[in-house]
DOMARDO-519710 format. One record per residue: x, y, z of N, C-alpha, C in turn; residue in three letters. Coordinates in steps of 0.02 Angstrom, whole numbers, padded with zeros to 5 digits, always signed. Layout:
N
XYZXYZXYZALA...
% end
This chain:
283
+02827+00386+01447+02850+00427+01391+02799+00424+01335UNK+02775+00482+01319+02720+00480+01260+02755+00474+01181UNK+02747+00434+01139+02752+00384+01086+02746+00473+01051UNK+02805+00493+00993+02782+00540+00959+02809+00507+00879UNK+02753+00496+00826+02775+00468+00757+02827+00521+00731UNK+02862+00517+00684+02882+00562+00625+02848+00595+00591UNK+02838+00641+00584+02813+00704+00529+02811+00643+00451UNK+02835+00615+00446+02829+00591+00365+02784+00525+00365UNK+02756+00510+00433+02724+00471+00467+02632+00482+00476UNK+02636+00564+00478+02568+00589+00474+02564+00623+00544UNK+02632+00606+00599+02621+00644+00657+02574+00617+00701UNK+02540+00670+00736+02466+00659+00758+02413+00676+00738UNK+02413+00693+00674+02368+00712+00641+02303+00650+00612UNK+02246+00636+00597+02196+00577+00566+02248+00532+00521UNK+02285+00535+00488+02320+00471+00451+02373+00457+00475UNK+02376+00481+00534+02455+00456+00582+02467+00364+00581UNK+02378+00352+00618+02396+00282+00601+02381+00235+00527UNK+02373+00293+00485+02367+00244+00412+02444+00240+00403UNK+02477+00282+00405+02546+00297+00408+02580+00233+00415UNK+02570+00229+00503+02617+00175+00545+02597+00119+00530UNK+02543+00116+00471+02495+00050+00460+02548+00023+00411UNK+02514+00066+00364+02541+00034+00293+02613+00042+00285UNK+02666+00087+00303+02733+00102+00289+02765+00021+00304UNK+02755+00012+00348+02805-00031+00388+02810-00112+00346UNK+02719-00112+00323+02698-00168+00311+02743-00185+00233UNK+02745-00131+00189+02768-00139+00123+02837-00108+00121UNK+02851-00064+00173+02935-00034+00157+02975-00051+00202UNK+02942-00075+00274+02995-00082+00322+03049-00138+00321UNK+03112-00139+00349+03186-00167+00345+03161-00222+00404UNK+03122-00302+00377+03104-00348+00427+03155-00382+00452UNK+03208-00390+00435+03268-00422+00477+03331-00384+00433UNK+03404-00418+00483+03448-00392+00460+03481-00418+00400UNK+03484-00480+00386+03520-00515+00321+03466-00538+00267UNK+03450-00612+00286+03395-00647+00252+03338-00671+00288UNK+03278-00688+00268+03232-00707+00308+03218-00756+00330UNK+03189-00757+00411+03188-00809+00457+03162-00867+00417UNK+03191-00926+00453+03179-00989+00445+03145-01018+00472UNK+03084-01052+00464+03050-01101+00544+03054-01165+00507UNK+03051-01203+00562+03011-01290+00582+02954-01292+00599UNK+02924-01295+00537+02848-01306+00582+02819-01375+00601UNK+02800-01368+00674+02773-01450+00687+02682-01425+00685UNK+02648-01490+00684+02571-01482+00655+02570-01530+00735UNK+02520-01477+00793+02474-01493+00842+02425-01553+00857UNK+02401-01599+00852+02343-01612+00851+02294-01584+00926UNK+02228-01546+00901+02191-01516+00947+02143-01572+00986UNK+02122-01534+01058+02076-01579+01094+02002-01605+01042UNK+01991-01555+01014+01933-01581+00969+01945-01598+00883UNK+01989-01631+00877+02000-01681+00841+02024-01626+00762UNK+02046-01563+00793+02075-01548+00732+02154-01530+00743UNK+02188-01482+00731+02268-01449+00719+02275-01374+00713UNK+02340-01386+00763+02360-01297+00733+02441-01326+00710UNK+02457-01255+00682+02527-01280+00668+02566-01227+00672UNK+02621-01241+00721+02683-01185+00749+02735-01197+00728UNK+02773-01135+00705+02810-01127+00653+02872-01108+00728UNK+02924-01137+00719+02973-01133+00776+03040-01089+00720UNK+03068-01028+00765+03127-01017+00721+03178-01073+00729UNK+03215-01066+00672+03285-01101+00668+03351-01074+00636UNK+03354-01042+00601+03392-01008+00541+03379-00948+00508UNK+03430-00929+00465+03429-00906+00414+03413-00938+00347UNK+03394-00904+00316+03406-00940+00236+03474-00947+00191UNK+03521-00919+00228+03593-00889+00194+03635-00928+00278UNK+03598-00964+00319+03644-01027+00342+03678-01009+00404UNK+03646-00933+00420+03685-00888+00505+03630-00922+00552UNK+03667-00939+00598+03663-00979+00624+03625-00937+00702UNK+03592-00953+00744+03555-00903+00786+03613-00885+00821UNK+03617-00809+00859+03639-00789+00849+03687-00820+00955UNK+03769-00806+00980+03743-00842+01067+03701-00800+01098UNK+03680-00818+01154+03645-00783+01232+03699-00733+01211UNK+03626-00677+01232+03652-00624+01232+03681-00601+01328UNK+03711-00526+01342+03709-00538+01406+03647-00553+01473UNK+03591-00541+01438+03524-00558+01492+03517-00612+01463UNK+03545-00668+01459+03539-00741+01449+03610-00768+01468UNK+03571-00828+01505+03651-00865+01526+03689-00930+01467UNK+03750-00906+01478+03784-00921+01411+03786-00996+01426UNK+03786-01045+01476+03790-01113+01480+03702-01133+01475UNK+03676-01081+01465+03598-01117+01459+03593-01158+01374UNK+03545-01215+01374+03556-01253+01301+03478-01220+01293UNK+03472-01239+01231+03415-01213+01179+03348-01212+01211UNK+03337-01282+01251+03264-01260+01271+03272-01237+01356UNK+03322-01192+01379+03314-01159+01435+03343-01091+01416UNK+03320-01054+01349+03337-00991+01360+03277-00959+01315UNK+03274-00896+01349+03203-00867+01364+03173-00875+01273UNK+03104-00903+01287+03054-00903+01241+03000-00845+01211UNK+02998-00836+01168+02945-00776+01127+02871-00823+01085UNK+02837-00807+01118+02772-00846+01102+02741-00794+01062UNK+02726-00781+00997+02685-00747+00959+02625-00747+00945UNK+02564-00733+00971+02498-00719+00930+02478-00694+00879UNK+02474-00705+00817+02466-00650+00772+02389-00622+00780UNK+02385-00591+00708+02324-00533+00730+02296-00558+00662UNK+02246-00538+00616+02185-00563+00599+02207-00573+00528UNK+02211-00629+00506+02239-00647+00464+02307-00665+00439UNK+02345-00665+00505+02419-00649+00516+02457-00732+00512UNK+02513-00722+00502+02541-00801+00507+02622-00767+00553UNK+02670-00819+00523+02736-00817+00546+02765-00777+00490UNK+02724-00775+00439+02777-00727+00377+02742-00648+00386UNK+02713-00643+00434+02697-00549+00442+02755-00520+00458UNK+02744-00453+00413+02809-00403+00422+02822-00407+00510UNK+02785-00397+00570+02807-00401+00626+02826-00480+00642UNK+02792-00510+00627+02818-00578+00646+02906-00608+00623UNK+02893-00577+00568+02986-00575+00543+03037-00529+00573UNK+03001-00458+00614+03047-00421+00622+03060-00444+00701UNK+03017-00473+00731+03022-00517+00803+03046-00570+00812UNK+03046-00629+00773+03093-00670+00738+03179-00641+00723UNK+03186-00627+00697+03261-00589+00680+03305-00539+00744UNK+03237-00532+00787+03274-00484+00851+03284-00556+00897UNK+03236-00595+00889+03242-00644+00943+03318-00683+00915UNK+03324-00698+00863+03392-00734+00831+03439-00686+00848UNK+03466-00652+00857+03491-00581+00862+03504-00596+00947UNK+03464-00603+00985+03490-00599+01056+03491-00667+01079UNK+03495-00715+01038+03506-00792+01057+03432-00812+01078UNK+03348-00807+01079+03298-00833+01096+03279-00889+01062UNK+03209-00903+01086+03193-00953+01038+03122-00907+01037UNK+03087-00940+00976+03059-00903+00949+02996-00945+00912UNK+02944-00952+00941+02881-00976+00895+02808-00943+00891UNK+02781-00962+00823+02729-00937+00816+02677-00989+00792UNK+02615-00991+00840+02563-01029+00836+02515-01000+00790UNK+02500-01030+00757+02433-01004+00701+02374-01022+00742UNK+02337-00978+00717+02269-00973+00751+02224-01033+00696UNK+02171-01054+00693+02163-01097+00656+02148-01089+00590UNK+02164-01122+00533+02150-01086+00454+02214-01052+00447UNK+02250-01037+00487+02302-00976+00451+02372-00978+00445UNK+02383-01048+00452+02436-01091+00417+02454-01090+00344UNK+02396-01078+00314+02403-01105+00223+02358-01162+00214UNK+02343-01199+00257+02304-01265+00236+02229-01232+00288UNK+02175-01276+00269+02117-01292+00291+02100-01318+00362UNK+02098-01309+00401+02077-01338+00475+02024-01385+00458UNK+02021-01455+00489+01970-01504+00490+01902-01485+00543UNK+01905-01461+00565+01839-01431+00632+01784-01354+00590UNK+01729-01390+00609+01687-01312+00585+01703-01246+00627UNK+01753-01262+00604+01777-01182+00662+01820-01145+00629UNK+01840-01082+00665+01888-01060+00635+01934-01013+00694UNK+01935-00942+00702+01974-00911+00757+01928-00854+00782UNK+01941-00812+00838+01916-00717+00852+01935-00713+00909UNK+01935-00676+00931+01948-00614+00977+01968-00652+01027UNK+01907-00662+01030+01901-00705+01133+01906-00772+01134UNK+01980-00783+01084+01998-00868+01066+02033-00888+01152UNK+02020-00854+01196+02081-00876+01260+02097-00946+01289UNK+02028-00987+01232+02057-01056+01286+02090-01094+01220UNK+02095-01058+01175+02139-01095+01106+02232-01062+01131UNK+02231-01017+01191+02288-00964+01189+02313-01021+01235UNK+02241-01023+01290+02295-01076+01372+02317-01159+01339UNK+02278-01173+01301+02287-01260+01280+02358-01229+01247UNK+02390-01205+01208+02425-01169+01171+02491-01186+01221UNK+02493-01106+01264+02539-01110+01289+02559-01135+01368UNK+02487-01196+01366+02509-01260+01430+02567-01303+01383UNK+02546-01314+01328+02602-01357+01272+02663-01347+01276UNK+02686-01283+01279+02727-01257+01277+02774-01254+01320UNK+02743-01259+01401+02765-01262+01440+02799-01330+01457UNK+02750-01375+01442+02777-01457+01440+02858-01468+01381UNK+02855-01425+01323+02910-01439+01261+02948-01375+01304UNK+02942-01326+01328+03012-01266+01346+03025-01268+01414UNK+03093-01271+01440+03089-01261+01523+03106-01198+01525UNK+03139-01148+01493+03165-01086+01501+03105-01056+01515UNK+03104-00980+01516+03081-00940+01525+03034-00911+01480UNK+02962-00907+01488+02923-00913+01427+02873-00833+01436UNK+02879-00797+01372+02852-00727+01357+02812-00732+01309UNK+02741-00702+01324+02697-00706+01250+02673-00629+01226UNK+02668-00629+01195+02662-00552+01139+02594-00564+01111UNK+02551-00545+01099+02497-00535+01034+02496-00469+01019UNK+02486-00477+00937+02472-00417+00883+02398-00412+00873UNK+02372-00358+00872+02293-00335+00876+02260-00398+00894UNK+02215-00439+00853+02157-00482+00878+02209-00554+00940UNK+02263-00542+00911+02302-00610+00947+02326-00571+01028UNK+02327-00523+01037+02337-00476+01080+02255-00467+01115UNK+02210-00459+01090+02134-00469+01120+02145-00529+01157UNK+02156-00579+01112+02157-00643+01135+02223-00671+01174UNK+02266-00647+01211+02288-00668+01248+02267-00625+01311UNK+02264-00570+01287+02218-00529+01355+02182-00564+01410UNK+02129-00577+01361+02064-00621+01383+02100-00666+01426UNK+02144-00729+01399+02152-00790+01437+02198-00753+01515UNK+02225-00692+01503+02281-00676+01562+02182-00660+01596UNK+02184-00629+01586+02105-00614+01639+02060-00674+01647UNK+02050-00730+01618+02039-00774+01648+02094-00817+01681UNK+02128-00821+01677+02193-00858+01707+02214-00831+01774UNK+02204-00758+01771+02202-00761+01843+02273-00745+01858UNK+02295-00761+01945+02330-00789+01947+02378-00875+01951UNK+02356-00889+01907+02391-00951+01883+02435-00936+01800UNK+02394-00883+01788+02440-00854+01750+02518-00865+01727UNK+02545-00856+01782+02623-00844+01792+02630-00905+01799UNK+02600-00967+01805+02648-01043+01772+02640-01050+01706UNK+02618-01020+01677+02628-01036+01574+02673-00982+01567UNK+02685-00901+01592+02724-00864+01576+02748-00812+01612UNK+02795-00787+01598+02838-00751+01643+02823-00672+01636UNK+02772-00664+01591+02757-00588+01550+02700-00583+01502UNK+02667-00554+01468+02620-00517+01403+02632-00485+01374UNK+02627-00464+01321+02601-00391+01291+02557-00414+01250UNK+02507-00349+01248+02477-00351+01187+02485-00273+01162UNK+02518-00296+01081+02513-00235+01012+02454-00204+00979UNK+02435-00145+00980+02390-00114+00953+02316-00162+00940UNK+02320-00169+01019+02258-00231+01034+02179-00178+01028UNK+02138-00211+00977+02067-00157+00963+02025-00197+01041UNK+02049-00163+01116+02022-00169+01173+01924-00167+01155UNK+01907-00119+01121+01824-00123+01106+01823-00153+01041UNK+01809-00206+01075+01804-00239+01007+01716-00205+00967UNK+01680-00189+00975+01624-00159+00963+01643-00102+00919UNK+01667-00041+00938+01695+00010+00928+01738+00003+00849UNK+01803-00045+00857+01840-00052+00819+01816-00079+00767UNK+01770-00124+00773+01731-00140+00733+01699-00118+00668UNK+01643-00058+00690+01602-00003+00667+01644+00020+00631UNK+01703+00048+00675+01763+00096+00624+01810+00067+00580UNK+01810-00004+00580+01834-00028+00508+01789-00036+00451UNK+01719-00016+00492+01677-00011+00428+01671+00036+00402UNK+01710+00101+00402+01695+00154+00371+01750+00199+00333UNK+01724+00227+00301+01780+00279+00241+01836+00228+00221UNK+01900+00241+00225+01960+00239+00222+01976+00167+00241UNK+01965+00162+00309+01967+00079+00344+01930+00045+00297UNK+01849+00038+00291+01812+00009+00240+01853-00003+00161UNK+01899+00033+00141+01911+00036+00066+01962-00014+00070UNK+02003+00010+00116+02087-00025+00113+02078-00087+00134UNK+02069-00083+00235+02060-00134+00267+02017-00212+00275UNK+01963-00175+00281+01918-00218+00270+01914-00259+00204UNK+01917-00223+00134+01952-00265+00097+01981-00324+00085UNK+02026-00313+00118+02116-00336+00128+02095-00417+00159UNK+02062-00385+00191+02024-00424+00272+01984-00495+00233UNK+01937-00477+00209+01869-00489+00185+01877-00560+00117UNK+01942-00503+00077+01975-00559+00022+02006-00641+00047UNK+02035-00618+00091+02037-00710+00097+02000-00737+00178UNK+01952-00699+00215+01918-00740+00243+01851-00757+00213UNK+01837-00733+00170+01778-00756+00129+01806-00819+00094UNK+01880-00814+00065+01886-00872+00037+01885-00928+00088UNK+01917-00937+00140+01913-00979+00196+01861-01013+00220UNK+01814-00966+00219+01725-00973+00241+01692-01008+00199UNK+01745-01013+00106+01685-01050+00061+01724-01102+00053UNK+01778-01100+00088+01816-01193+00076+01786-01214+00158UNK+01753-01214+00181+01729-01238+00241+01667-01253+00234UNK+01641-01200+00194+01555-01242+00177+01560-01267+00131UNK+01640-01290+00089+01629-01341+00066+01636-01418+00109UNK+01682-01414+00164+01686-01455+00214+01632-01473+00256UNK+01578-01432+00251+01499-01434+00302+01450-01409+00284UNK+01436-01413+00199+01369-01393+00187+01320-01361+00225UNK+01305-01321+00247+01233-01300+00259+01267-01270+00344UNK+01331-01259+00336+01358-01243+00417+01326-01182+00435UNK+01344-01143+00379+01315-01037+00363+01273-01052+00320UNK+01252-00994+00312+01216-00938+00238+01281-00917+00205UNK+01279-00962+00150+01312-00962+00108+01338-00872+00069UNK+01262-00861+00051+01240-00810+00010+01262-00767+00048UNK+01233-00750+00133+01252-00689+00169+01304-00661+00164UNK+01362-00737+00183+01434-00722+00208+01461-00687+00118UNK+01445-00721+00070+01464-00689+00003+01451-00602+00000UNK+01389-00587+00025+01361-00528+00013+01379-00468+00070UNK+01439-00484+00125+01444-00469+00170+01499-00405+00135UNK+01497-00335+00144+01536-00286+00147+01577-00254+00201UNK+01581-00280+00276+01609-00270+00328+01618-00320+00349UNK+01667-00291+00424+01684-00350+00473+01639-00393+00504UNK+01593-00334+00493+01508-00331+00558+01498-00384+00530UNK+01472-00388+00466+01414-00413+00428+01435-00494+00430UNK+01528-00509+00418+01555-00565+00381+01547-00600+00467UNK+01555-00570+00518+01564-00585+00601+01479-00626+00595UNK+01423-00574+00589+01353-00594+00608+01332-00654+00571UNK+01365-00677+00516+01342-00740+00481+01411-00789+00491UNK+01436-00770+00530+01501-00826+00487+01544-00840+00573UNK+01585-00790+00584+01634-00803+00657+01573-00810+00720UNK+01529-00765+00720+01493-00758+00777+01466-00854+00774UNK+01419-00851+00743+01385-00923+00726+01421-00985+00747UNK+01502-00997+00724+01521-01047+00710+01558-01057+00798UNK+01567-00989+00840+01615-01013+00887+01544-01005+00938UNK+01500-01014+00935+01446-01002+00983+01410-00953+01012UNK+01422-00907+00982+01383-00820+00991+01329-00821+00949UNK+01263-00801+00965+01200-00787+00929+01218-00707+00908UNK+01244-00701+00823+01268-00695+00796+01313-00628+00842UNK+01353-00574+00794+01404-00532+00798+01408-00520+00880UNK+01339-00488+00889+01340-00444+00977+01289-00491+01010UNK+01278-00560+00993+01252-00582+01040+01266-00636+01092UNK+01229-00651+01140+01255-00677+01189+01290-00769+01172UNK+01338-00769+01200+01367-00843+01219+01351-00886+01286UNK+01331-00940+01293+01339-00970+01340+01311-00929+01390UNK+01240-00908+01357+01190-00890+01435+01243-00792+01458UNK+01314-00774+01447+01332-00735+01458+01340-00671+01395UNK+01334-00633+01408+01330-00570+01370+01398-00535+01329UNK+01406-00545+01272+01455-00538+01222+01499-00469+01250UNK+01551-00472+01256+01598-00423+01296+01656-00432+01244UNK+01702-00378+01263+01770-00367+01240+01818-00406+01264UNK+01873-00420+01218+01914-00476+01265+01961-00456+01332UNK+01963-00378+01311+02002-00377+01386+01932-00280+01405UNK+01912-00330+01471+01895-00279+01504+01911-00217+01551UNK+01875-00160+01573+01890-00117+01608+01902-00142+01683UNK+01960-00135+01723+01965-00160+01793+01981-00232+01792UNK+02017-00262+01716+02021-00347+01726+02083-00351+01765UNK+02094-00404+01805+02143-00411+01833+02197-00463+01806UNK+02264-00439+01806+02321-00508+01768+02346-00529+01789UNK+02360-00591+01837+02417-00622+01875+02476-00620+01868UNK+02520-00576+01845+02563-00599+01834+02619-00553+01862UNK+02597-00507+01900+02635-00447+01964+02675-00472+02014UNK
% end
């Protein structure tokens, strides 16, 4: 069935998706009462730093999740009924307008419901010269092998744009083994070229709003880290950077092992996280 927006949406017309962008983010109805509640527990990582996953629990006004709905069995207890694993997308946490409105559906049909931060995007500082991108897939499998050990139910993962790249990736390397961490995927308005998507957040409209938006607090991130590792970047570059391109070629590319934005990793040639003809185990 082909997806048709609202006329007050922009339609199919060039700002269809500024439309579906911005409306939702500042006007849309993210749950039904009050807003989700988490527990967040703090990870410790294989290389000596943390992520930290924000687990639902509540309301703020004390409603209580909501029982198994009928595609859940009503004698199942908390950690055997089906799980929602969230990726967010680039700059995203557990308080994004979608992350709340997925949260509140999952309380709503009795799930459980968590969201892993990518690293940095908790609120606090990550201890590792690192930070997150695209083709994070082995930060996705360490992730949701964890998960599998803390949930016996039935486990579903979702990513939103870059967290959606990045679970891509790990289902295409994963193979089929896939289907022992999860029972399903999606990925949301995942930028598949990452190259492409790129370029085009650098320009007109994307460039003013987005990139922006973008730029304002990963630059800040980037200069509380060289305060953590002096001399990690070019200080100056990443400051002077006006795109994704530019802030990627001095700053993300560098730090996760890519000679810089489009260049090669590990002897192999910088690609998109989910390719043409990749295969997903999970059929």
């Amino acid at each position: 069935m082909r997806y048709q927006p609202a006329r007050w949406l922009g339609g199919d017309g060039e700002w269809a998706g500024h439309g579906q962008t911005i409306w939702p983010a500042l006007y849309s109805r993210r749950f039904a009462s009050d807003a989700p509640v988490y527990r967040r527990e703090r990870w410790p990582t294989p290389d000596g730093d943390f992520i930290d996953v924000d687990w639902l629990v509540d309301s703020a006004g004390g409603r209580a999740l909501a029982p198994p709905s009928a595609h859940v069995d009503a004698a199942a207890s908390p950690a055997e009924r089906p799980l929602l694993v969230l990726f967010h997308g680039l700059e995203g946490s557990s308080r994004s307008a979608y992350a709340e409105a997925l949260a509140d559906a999952c309380a709503a049909a009795g799930w459980a419901f968590a969201v892993p931060h990518f690293r940095g995007c908790s609120g606090e500082v990550n201890l590792a010269p690192r930070a997150y991108h695209s083709g994070d897939f082995e930060e996705v499998g360490w992730i949701l092998a964890r998960l599998r050990e803390r949930h016996a139910g039935p486990r579903l993962a979702v990513g939103v744009s870059l967290g959606g790249n990045a679970l891509l990736r790990w289902a295409e390397e994963a193979g089929t083994q896939a289907r022992a961490l999860v029972r399903a995927i999606a990925a949301v308005s995942a930028p598949l070229d990452l190259m492409t998507s790129g370029l085009h957040l650098g320009q007109g409209f994307n460039r003013w709003v987005y990139t922006r938006m973008f730029l304002r607090t990963m630059k800040a991130k980037a200069a509380l880290k060289l305060r953590q590792f002096p001399g990690l970047f070019d200080g100056e570059r990443m400051r002077a950077a006006r795109d994704l391109w530019q802030f990627d070629d001095v700053f993300t590319g560098p730090l996760h092992g890519f000679q810089g934005v489009a260049g090669p990793r590990d002897g192999d040639a910088a690609r998109s996280a989910a390719m043409d003809g990749a295969s997903v185990g999970l059929s």
